[in-house]
PASEBA-1860 file (N, C-alpha, C; in nm, 3 decimals):
! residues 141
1> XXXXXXXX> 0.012/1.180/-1.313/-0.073/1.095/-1.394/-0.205/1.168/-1.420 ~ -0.224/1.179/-1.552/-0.401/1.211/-1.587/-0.507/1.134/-1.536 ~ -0.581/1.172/-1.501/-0.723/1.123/-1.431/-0.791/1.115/-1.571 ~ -0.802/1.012/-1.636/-0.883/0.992/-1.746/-1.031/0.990/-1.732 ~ -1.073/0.936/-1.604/-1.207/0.933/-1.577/-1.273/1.059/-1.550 ~ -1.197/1.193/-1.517/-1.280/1.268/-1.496/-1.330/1.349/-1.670 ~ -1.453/1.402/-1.670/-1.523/1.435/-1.761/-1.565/1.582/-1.725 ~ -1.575/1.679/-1.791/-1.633/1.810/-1.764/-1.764/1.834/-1.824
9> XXXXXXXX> -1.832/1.868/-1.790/-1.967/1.860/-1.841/-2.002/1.958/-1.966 ~ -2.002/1.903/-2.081/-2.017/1.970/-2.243/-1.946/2.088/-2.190 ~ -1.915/2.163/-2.338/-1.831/2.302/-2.384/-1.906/2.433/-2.334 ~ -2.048/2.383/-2.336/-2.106/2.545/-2.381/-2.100/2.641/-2.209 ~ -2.079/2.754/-2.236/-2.037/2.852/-2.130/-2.147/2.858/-2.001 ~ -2.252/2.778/-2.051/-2.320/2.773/-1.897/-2.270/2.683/-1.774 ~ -2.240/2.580/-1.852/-2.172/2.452/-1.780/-2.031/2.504/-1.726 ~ -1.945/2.632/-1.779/-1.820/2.648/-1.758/-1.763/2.694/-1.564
17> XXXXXXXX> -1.898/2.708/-1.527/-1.920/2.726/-1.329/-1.865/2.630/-1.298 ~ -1.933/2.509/-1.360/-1.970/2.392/-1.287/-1.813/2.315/-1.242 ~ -1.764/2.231/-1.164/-1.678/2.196/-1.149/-1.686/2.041/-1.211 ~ -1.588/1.984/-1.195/-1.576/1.849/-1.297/-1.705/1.737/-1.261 ~ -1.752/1.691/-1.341/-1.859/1.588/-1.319/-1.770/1.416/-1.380 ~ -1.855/1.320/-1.334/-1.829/1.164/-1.381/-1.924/1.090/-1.451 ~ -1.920/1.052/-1.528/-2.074/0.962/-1.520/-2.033/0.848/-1.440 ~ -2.119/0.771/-1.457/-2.119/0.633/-1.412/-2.064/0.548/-1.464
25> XXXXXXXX> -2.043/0.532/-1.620/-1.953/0.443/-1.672/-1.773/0.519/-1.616 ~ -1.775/0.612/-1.604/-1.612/0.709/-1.556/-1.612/0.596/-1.396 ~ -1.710/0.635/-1.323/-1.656/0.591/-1.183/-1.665/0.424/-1.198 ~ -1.783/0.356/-1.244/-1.720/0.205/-1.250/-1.573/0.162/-1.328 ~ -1.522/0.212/-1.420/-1.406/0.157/-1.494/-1.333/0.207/-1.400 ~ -1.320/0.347/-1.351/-1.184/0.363/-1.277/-1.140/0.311/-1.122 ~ -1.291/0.249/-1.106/-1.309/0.195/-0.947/-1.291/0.033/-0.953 ~ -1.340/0.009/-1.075/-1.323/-0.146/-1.067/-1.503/-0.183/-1.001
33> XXXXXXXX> -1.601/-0.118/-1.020/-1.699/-0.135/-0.928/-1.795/-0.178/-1.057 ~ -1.939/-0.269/-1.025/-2.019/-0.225/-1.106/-2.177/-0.103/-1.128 ~ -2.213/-0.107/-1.235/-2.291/-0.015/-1.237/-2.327/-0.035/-1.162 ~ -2.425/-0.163/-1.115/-2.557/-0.171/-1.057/-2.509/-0.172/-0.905 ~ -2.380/-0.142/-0.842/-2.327/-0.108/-0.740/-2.325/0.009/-0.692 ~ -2.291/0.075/-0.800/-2.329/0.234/-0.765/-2.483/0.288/-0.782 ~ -2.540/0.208/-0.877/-2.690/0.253/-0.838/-2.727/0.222/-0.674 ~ -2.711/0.110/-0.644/-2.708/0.033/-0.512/-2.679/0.184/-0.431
41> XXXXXXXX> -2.567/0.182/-0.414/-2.482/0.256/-0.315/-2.575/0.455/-0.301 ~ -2.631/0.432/-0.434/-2.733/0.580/-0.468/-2.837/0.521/-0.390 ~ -2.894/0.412/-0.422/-3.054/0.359/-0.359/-2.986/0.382/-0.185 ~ -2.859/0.379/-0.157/-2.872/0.373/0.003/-2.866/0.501/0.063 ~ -2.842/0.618/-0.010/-2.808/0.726/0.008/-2.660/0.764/0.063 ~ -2.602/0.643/-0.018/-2.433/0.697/0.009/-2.375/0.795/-0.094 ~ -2.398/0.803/-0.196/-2.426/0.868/-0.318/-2.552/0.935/-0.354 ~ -2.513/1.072/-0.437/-2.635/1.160/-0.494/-2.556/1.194/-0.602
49> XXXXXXXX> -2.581/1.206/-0.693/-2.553/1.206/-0.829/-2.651/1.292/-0.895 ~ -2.632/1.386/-0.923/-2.757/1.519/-1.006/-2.768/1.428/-1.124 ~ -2.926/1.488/-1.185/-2.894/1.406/-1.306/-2.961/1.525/-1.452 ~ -2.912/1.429/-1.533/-2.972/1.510/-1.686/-2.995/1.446/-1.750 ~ -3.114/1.431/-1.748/-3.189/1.321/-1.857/-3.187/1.240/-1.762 ~ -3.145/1.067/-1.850/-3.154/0.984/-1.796/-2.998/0.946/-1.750 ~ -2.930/1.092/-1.770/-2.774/1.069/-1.721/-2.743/1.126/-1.588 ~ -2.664/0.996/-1.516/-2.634/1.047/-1.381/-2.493/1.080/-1.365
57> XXXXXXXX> -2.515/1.191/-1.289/-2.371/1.259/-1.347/-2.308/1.264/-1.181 ~ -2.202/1.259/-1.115/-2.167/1.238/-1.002/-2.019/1.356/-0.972 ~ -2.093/1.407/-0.837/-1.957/1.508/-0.847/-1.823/1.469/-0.767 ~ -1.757/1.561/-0.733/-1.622/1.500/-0.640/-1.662/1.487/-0.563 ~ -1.730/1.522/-0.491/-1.775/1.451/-0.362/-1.814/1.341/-0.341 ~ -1.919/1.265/-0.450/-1.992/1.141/-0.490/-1.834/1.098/-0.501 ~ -1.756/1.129/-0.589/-1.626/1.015/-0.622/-1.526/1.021/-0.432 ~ -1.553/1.098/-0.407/-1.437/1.081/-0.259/-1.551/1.011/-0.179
65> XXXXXXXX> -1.650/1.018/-0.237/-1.764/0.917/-0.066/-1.766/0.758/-0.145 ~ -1.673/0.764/-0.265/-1.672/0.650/-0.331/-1.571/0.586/-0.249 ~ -1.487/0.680/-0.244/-1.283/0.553/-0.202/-1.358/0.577/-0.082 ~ -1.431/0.680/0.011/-1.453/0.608/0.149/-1.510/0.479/0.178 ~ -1.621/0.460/0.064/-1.701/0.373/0.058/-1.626/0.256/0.024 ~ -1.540/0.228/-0.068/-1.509/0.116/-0.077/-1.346/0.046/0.023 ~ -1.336/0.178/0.045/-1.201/0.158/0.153/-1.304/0.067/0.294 ~ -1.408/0.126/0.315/-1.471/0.057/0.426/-1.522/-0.077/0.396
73> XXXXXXXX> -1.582/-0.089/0.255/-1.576/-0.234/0.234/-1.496/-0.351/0.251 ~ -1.374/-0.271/0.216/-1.240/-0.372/0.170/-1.229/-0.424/0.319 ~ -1.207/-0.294/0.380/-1.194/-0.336/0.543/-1.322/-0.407/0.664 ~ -1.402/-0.443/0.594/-1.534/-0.529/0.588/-1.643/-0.389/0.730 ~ -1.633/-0.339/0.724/-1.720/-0.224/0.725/-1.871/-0.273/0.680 ~ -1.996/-0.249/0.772/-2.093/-0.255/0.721/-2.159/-0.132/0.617 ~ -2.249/-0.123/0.558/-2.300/0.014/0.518/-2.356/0.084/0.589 ~ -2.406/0.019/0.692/-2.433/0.152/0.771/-2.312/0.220/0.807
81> XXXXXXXX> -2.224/0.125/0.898/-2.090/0.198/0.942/-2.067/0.282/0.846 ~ -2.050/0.254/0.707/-1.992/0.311/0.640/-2.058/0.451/0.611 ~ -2.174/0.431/0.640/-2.261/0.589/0.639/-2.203/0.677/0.729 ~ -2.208/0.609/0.877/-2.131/0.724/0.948/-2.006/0.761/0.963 ~ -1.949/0.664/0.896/-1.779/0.731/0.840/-1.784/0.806/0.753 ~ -1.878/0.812/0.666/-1.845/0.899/0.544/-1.907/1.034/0.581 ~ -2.068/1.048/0.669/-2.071/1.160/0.785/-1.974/1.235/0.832 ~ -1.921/1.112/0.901/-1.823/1.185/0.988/-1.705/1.248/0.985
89> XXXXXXXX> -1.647/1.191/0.850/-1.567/1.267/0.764/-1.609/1.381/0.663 ~ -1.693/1.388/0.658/-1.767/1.508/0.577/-1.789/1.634/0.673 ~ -1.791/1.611/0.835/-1.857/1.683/0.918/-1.960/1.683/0.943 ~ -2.068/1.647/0.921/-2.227/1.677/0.934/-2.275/1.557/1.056 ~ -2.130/1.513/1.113/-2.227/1.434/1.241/-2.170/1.490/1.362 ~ -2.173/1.474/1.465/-2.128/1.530/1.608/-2.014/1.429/1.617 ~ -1.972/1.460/1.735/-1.843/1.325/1.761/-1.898/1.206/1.807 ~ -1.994/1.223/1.863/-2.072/1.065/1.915/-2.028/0.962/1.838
97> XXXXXXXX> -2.085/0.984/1.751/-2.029/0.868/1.598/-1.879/0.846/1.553 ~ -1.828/0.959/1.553/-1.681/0.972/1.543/-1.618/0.898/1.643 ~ -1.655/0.865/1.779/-1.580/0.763/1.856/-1.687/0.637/1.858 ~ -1.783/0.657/1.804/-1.791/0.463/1.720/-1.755/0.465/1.698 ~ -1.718/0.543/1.548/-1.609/0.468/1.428/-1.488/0.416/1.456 ~ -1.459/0.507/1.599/-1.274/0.470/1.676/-1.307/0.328/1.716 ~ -1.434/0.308/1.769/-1.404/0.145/1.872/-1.403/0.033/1.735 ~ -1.515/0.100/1.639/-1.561/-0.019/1.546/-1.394/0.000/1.444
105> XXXXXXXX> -1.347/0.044/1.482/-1.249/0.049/1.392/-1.145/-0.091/1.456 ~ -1.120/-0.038/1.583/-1.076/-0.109/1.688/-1.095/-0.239/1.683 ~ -1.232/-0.287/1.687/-1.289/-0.417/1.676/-1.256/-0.484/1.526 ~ -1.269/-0.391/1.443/-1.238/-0.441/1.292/-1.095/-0.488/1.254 ~ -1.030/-0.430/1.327/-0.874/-0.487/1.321/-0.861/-0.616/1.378 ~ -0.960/-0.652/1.516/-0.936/-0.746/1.595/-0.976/-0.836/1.513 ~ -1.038/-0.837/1.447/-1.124/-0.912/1.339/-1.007/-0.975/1.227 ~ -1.014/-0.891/1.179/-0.968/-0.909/1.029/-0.766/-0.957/1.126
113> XXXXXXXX> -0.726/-0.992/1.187/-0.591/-1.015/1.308/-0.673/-1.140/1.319 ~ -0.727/-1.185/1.355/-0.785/-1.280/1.373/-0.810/-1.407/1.259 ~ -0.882/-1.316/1.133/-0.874/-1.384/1.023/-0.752/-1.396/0.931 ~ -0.666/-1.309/0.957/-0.490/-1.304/0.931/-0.476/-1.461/1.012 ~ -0.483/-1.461/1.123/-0.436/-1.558/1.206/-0.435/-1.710/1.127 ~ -0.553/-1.738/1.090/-0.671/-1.850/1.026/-0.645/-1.852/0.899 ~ -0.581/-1.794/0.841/-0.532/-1.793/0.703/-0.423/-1.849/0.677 ~ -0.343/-1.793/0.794/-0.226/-1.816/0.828/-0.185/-1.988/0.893
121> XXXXXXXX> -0.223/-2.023/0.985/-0.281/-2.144/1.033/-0.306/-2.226/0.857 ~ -0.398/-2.214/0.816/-0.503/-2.271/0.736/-0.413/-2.288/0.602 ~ -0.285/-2.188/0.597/-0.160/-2.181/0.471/-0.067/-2.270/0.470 ~ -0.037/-2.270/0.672/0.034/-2.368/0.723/0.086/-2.561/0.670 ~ -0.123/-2.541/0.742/-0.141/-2.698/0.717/-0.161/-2.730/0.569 ~ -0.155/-2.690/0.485/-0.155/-2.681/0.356/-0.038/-2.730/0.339 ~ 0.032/-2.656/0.329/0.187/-2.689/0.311/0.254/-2.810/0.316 ~ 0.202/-2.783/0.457/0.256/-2.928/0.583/0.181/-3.064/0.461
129> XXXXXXXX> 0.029/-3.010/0.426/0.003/-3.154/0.332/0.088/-3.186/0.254 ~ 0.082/-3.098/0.156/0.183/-3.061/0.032/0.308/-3.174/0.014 ~ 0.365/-3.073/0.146/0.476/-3.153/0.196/0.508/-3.294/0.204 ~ 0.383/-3.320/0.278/0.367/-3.462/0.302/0.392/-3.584/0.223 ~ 0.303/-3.487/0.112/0.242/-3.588/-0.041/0.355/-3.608/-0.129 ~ 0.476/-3.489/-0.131/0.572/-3.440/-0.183/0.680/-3.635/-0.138 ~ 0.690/-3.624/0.026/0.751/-3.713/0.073/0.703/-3.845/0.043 ~ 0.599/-3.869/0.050/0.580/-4.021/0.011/0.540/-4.049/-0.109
137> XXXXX> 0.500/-3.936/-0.226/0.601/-3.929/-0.418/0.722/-4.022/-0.407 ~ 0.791/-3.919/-0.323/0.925/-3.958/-0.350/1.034/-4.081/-0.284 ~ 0.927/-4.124/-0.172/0.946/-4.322/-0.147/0.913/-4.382/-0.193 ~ 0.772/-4.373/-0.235/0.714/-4.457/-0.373/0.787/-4.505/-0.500 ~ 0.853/-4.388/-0.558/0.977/-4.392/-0.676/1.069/-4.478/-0.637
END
């Protein structure tokens, strides 16, 4: 599959070094994210994005600290956590952090197992109403 979002930065032979760039409208459509999310996510220093002009242009790295970034969301990850996962996957932290991320990872499952649980439960008695309402419809008739 083509990566439609990626963009190379203009034709002319100075730019031809450079490796692929995004703008910002490329990474919100293909992320599903909004702008003012990724500005966000720049204001926190999860993202650096060079710029030209008033265009911010974001490299592969900015787009892979993106799916880290939002993979840790999904999995309800704070931003900080998510700073030192994306550290710590980059290399630039020691392991200290690297076995947070193991416990908080740990804990995050217990979590979100938990809220599986409660959903689950909570789908249950639903049903069970459903059900209910279903049965005395159909004595009423």
């Amino acid at each position: 599959m083509i990566d439609t979002a990626v963009r190379a930065i203009g034709s002319d032979p100075a730019n031809s070094n450079r490796s692929e760039y995004f703008t910002i409208g490329d990474l919100s459509r293909e992320f599903g994210v909004t702008l003012r999310a990724l500005r966000f996510y720049e204001d926190k220093g999860l993202l650096s994005p060079k710029r030209e002009g008033l265009t911010r242009l974001y490299s592969r790295t900015d787009r892979n600290r993106l799916v880290l970034i939002l993979k840790g969301k999904r999995f309800g990850f704070t931003l900080t956590e998510i700073k030192a996962m994306v550290a710590a996957h980059e290399g630039r932290d020691e392991g200290e952090n690297l076995a947070l991320s193991q416990d908080k990872v740990l804990q995050q499952i217990a979590v979100l197992e938990k809220q599986r649980q409660e959903i689950d439960d909570a789908i249950a008695e639903l049903r069970s109403n459903l059900q209910l309402h279903a049965n005395r419809s159909t004595l009423a008739d």
